[in-house]
C-alpha positions in Angstrom: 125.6 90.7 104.9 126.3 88.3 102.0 127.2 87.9 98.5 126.0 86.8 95.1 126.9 86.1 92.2 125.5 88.2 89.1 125.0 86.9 85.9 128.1 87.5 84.7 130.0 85.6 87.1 131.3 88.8 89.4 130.5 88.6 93.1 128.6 91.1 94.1 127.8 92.4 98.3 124.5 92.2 99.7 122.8 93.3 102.7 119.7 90.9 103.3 116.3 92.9 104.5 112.9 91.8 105.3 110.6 94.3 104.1 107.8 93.7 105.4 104.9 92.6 105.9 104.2 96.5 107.1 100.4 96.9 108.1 98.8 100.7 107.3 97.9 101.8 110.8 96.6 105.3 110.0 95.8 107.5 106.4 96.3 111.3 107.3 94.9 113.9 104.5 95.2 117.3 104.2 91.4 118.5 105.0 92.1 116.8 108.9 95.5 117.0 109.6 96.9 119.1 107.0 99.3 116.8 105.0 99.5 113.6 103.5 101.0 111.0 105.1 100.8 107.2 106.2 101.4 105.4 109.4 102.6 101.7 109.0 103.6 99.6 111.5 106.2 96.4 111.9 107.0 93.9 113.8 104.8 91.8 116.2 104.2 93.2 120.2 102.9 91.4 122.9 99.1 93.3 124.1 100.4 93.4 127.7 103.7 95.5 126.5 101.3 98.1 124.6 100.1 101.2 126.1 96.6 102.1 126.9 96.4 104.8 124.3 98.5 102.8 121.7 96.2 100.2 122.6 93.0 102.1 121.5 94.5 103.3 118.5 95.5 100.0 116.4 92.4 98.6 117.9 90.8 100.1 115.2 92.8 98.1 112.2 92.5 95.3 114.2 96.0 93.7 112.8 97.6 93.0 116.0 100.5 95.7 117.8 103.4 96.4 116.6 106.8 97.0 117.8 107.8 100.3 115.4 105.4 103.0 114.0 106.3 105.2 111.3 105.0 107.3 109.2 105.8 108.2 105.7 104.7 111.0 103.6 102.5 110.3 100.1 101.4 112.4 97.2 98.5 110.5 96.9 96.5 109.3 100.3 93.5 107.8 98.6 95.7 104.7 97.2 95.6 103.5 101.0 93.4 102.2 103.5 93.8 101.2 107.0 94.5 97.4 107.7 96.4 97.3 103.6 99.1 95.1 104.0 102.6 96.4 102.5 105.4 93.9 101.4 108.4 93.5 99.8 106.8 93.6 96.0 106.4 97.2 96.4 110.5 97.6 95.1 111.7 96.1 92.0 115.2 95.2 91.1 117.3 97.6 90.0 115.5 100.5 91.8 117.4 102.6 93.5 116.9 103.3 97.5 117.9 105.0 100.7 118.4 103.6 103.9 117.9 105.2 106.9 118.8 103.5 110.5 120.6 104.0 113.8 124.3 103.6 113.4 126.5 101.5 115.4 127.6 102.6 118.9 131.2 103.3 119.5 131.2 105.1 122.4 132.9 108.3 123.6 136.0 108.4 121.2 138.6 111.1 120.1 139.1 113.2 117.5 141.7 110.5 115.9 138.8 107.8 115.8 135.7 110.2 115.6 137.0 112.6 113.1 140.0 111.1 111.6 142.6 113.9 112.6 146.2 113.3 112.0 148.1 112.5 115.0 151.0 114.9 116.4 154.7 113.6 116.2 155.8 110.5 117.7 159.0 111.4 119.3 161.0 112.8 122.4 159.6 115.1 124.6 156.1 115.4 122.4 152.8 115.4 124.5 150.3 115.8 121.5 150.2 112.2 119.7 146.8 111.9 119.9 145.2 115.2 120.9 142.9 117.6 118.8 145.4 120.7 119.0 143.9 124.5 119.1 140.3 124.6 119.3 139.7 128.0 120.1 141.0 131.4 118.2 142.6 134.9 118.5 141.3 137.1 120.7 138.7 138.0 118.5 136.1 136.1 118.4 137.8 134.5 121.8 135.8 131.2 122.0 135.3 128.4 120.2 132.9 128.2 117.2 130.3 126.2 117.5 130.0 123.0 115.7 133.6 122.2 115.9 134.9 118.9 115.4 135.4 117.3 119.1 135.7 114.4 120.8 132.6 112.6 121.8 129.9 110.0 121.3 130.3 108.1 118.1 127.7 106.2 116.5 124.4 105.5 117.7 122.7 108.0 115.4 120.3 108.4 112.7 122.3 107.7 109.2 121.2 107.7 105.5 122.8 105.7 103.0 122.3 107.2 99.9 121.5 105.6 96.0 121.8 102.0 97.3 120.4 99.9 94.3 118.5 96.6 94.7 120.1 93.1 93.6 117.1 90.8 94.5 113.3 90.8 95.6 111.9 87.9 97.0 108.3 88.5 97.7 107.6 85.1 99.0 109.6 85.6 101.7 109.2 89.4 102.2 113.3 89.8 101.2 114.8 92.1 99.4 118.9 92.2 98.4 120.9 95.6 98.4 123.8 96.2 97.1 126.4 97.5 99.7 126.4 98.0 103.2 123.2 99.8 105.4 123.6 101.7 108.8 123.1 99.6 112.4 123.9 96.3 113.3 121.5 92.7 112.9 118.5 92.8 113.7 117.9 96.4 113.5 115.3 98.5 112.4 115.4 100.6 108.9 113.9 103.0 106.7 113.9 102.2 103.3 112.7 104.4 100.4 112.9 105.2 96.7 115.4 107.8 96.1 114.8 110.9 94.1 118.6 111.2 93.1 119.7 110.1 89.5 121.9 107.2 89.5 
């Protein structure tokens, strides 16, 4: 992350992405596999570090490997064409996006840290500072419900940040600037789509 300044002199957060470029490995249509749908692919690979199968199957763009597939649903399959490069010019500033990534690890935590449950009382003789309480019920049902808020891994799951809007697009550099804060650490990998929610 990083900030600029706007025109009005306020600072504003940004999260710096290179979007791009993303090559379109693969055009699915409904008559063959019964949606529509693109695979794109990012990020260079080595050939020796590609599977046989994998291999065979971007052989036939002929753009190289790549370290992440994806694919992303369209309306309209016919706008695309295997080997079309995708970059950052697809967005425009002031759209509004989601971003989807792989959250930070944290571990196996708590309820305190994972959940943010208030602790018990700090004082003599008390054994429950930091522990969850009751998890169970009466005797009817008699076990816990599932779903219930536990300790255990944190982080290092799939996360959407919704509505995020976009400072900056720099196409000669395949960069784009969002306002706010996205889900992972550097260097990771994201998702990044128009959003069909009204600002």
């Amino acid at each position: 992350m990083t900030q600029v300044f706007a025109e009005d002199g306020s600072v504003v957060p940004v999260t710096v992405i290179q979007a791009g470029p993303c090559v379109v490995t693969q055009v699915k249509v409904p008559a063959r596999d019964g949606y529509s749908a693109v695979q794109i692919g990012f990020g260079e690979k080595k050939e020796k570090k590609v599977t046989r199968p994998l291999k065979g199957h971007l052989d036939k763009v002929g753009k190289g490997y790549f370290q992440i597939l994806r694919e992303v649903r369209v309306e309209n399959p016919d706008e695309f064409q295997p080997g079309q490069v995708l970059e950052s010019g697809v967005f425009l500033i002031g759209d509004r996006v989601d971003v989807t990534g792989i959250s930070k690890g944290k571990g196996f935590a708590g309820t305190v840290k994972r959940w943010g449950f208030s602790r018990g009382p700090v004082t003599h003789g008390c054994k429950n500072i930091r522990e969850p309480g009751s998890t169970g019920c009466a005797t009817f049902p008699g076990r816990v419900i599932k779903g219930k808020k536990m300790a255990g891994q944190k982080g290092n799951k799939r996360a959407t940040v919704l509505n995020l809007k976009i400072v900056d697009v720099r196409p000669e550099e395949n960069l784009i600037l969002i306002k706010g804060a996205v889900p992972g650490g550097k260097n990771g990998f994201l998702m990044i789509r128009k959003t069909n929610r009204v600002p």
